[in-house]
Each structure stands twice: as structure tokens, then as C-alpha cells.
TORBAFI-645722 format. One record per atom (N, C-alpha, C, O, CB): residue number from 1; residue in one letter; x, z, y. Coordinates in Angstrom, 1 decimal. Each point is the difference from the previous one (the first is absolute). Glycine has a CB too. Example, Ala and Ser with C-alpha at 12.3 -4.5 7.8 and 13.67 -1.06 7.14 Angstrom:
2
n:res:east:up:north
1:a:13.2:7.8:-5.7
1:a:-0.9:0.0:1.2
1:a:0.9:0.0:1.2
1:a:1.0:0.7:0.0
1:a:-2.9:0.5:-1.2
2:s:1.5:-1.9:2.3
2:s:0.9:0.0:1.1
2:s:-0.8:0.8:1.1
2:s:0.5:0.1:1.1
2:s:0.7:-2.3:-1.7
This chain:
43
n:res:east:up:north
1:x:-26.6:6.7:2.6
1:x:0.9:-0.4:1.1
1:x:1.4:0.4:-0.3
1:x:0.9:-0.8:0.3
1:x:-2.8:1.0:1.3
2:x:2.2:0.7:-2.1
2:x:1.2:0.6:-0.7
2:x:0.9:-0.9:-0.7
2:x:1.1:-0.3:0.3
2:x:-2.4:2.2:-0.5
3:x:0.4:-2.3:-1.0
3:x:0.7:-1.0:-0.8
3:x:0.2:-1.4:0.7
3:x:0.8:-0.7:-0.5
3:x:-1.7:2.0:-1.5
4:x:0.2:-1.9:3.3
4:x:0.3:-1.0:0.5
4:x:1.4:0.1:0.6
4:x:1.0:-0.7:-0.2
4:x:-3.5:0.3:0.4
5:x:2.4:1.6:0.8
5:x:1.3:0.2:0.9
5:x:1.6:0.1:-1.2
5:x:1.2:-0.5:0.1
5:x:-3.0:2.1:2.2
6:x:1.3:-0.9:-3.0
6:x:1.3:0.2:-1.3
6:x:0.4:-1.6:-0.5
6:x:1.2:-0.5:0.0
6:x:-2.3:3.1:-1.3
7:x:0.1:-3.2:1.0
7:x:0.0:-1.0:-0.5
7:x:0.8:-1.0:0.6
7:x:0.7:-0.6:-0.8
7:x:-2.5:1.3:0.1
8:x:1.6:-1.2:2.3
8:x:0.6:-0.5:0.7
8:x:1.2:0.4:0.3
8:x:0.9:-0.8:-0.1
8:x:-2.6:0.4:0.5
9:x:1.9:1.8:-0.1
9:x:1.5:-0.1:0.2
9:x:1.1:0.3:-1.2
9:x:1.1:0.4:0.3
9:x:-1.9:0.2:1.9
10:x:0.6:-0.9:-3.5
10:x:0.1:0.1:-1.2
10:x:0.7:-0.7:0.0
10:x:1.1:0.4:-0.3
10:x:-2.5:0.2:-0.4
11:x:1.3:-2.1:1.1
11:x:1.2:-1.2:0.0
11:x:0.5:0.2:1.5
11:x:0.6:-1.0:0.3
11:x:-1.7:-0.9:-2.1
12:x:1.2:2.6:2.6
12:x:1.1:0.0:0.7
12:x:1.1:1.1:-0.4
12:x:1.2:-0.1:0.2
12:x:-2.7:-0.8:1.4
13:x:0.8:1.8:-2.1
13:x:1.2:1.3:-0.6
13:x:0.5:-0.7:-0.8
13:x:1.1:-0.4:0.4
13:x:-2.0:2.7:-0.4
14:x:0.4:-2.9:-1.1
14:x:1.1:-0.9:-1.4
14:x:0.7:-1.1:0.6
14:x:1.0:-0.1:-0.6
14:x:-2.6:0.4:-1.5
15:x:1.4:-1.0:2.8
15:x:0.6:-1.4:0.9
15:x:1.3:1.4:0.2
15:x:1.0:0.1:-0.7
15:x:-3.6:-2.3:2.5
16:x:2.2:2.9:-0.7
16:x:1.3:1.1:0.6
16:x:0.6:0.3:-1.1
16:x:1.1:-0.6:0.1
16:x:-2.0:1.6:1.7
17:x:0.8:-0.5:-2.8
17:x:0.9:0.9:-1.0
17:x:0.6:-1.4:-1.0
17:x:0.6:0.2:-1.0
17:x:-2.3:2.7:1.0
18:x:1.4:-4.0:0.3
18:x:0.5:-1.5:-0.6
18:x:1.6:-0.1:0.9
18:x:1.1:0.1:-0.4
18:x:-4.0:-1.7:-0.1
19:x:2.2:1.5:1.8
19:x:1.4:-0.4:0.4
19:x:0.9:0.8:0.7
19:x:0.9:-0.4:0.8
19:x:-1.7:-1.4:-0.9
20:x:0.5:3.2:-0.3
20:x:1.3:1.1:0.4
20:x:0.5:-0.4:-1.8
20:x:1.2:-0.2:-0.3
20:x:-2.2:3.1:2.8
21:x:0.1:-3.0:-3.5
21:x:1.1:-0.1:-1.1
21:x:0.5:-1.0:-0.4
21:x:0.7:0.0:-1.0
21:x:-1.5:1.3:0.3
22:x:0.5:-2.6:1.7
22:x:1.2:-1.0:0.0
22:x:0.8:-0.3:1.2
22:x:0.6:-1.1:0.2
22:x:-1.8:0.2:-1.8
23:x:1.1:2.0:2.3
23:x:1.2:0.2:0.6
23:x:0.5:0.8:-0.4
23:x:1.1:-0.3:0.3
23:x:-1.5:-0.4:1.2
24:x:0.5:1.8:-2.1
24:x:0.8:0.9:-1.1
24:x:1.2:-0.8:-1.1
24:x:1.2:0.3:-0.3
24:x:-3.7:1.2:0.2
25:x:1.5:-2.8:-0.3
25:x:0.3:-0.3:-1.0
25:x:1.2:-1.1:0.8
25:x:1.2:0.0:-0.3
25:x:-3.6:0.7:-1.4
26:x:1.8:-1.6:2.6
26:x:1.3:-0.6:0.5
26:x:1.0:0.4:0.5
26:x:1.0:-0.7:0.0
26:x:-2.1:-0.4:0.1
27:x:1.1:2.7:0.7
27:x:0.9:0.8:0.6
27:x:1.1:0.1:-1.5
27:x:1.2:0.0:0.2
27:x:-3.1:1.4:2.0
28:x:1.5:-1.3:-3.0
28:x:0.5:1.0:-1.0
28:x:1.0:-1.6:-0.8
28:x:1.2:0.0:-0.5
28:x:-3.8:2.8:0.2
29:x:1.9:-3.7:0.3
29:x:0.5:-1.1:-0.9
29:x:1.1:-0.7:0.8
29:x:0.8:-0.7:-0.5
29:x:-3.1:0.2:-0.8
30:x:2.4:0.9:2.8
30:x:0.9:-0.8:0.8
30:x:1.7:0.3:-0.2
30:x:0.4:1.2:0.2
30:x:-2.5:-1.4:1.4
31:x:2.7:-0.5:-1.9
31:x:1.4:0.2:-0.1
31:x:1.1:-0.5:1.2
31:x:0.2:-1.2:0.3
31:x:-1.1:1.1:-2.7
32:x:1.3:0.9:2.8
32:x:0.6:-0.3:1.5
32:x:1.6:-0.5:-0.3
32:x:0.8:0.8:-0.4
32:x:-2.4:1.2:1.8
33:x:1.8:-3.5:-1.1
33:x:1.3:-0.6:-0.3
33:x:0.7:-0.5:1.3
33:x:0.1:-1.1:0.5
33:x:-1.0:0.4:-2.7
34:x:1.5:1.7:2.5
34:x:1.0:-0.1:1.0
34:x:1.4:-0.7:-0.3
34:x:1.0:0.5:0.4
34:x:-2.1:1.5:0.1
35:x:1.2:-3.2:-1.1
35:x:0.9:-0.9:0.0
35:x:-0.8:-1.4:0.4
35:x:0.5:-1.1:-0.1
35:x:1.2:2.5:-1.7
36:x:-2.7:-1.2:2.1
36:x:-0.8:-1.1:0.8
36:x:0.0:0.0:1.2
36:x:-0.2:1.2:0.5
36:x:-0.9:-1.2:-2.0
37:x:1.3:-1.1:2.4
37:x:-0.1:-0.2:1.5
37:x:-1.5:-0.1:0.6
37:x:-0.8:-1.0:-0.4
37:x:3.0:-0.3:0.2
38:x:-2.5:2.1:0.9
38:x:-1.5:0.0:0.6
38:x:-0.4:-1.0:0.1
38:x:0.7:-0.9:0.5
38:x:-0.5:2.3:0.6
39:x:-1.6:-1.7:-1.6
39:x:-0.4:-1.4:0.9
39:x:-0.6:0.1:1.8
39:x:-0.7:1.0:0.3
39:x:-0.2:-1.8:-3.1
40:x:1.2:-0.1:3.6
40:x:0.0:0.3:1.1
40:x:-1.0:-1.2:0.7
40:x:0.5:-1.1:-0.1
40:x:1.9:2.5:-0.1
41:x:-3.7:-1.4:0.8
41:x:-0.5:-0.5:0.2
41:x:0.2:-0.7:1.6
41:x:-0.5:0.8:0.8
41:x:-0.5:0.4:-2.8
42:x:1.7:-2.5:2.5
42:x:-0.4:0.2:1.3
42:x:-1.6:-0.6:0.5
42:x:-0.4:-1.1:-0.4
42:x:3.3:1.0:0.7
43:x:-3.7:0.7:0.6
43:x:-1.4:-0.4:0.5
43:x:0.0:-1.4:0.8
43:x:-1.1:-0.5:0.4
43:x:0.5:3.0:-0.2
């Protein structure tokens, strides 16, 4: 029973630790260009 419950949530811990490291990774690659005009959406 041990190895079932590990087993299962095995791909939810690696799913999780996927996308805090690509949001690391896009946080980190973004370059902020402030001579650009916002885009502004009206609804």
C-alpha cells in the first residue's frame, strides 16, 4: 500500500517542481522594455 500511495503522488510532486521551474525560468528570461506603450485592452 506504501508504494501505491508514493507512486501516485509521484507525478503530482514532479508535475509541481516542473512548473515552479518554468516559472523561474520565465521570470528570469523576461526583459522589461520600458520604451514600449502598454497594450491596452478595451472589453
Amino acid at each position: 500500500m506504501y508504494h501505491n500511495t508514493t507512486a501516485k503522488f509521484n507525478a503530482y510532486y514532479y508535475a509541481k517542481e516542473k512548473i515552479l521551474e518554468l516559472e523561474d525560468e520565465i521570470e528570469n528570461e523576461y526583459q522589461e522594455d520600458f520604451s514600449q506603450v502598454l497594450p491596452v485592452f478595451i472589453p
